[in-house]
N, C-alpha and C positions, 0 to 999 in steps of 0.2 A: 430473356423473358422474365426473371428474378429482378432484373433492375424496374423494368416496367410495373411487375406487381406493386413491387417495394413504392414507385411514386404516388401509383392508384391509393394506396393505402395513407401514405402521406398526406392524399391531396384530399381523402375523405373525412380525416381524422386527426388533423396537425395539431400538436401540442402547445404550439401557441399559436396567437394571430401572426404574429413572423413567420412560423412556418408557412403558414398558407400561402405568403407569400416568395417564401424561398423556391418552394417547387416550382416554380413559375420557370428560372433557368433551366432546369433538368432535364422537363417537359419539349422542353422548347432545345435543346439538346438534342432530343431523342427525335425532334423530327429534321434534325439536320442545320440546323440554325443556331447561333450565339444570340439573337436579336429577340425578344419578348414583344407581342403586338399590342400597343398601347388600347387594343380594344381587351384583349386577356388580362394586360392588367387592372383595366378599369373594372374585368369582373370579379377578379377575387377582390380587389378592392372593399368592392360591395359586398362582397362574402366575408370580409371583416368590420365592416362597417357596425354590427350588433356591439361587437364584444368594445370596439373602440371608443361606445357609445359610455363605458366604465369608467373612463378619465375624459375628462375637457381637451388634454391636450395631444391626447390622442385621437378625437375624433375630429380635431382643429388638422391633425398631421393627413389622417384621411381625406376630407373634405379636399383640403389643399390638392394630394396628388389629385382626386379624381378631376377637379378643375383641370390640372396640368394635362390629364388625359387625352383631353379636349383637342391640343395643339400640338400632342408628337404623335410621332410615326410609330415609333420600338423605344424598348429600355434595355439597358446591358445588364448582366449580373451582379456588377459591383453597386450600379444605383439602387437595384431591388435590394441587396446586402441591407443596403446602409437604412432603407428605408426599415425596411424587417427591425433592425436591428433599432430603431427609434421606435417603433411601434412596441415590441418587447421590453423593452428599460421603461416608457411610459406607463404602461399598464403593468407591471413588474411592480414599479414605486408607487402607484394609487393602488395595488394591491396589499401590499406590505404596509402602507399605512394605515389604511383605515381599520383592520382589528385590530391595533393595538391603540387607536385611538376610543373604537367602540369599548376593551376591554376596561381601559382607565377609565369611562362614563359611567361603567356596570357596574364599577366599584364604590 
């Protein structure tokens, strides 16, 4: 019951746009399946779609999956990782730049 809270909480509130998509595995654990249904992740998808809107080539990485959406079936945990984990370093690096670009304009 603790783990189940633990994902609700996660999936309501993730700390990054990667997270959102991390819980996708765990979820999908908990109802007895390794396999992620290409219609789930096309929804958090779209549930990240705001923030990825932050960087060009994160919303370039978005758009891409959701097109992919289109043509499979499931995704494994290791492809959502890797996705997660490009979505985060994207929006990470255009986060990190631009106040210290604004900063040196202010000056």
């Amino acid at each position: 019951m603790d783990h189940e809270q633990t994902e609700d909480t996660a999936t309501t509130a993730p700390a990054t746009p990667g997270d959102a998509l991390r819980s996708l595995p765990a979820e999908a654990a908990g109802r007895g399946t390794r396999f992620v249904s290409a219609q789930a992740m096309q929804a958090r998808l779209f549930s990240v779609y705001d923030a990825a809107t932050a960087a060009e080539d994160a919303l370039a990485l978005v758009q891409n999956q959701l097109t992919l959406t289109l043509n499979r079936s499931y995704y494994e945990a290791d492809e959502i990782e890797q996705m997660a984990s490009q979505l985060d370093t994207l929006l990470s690096l255009d986060t990190m730049e631009r106040p210290s670009g604004e900063l040196v304009s202010d000056e």
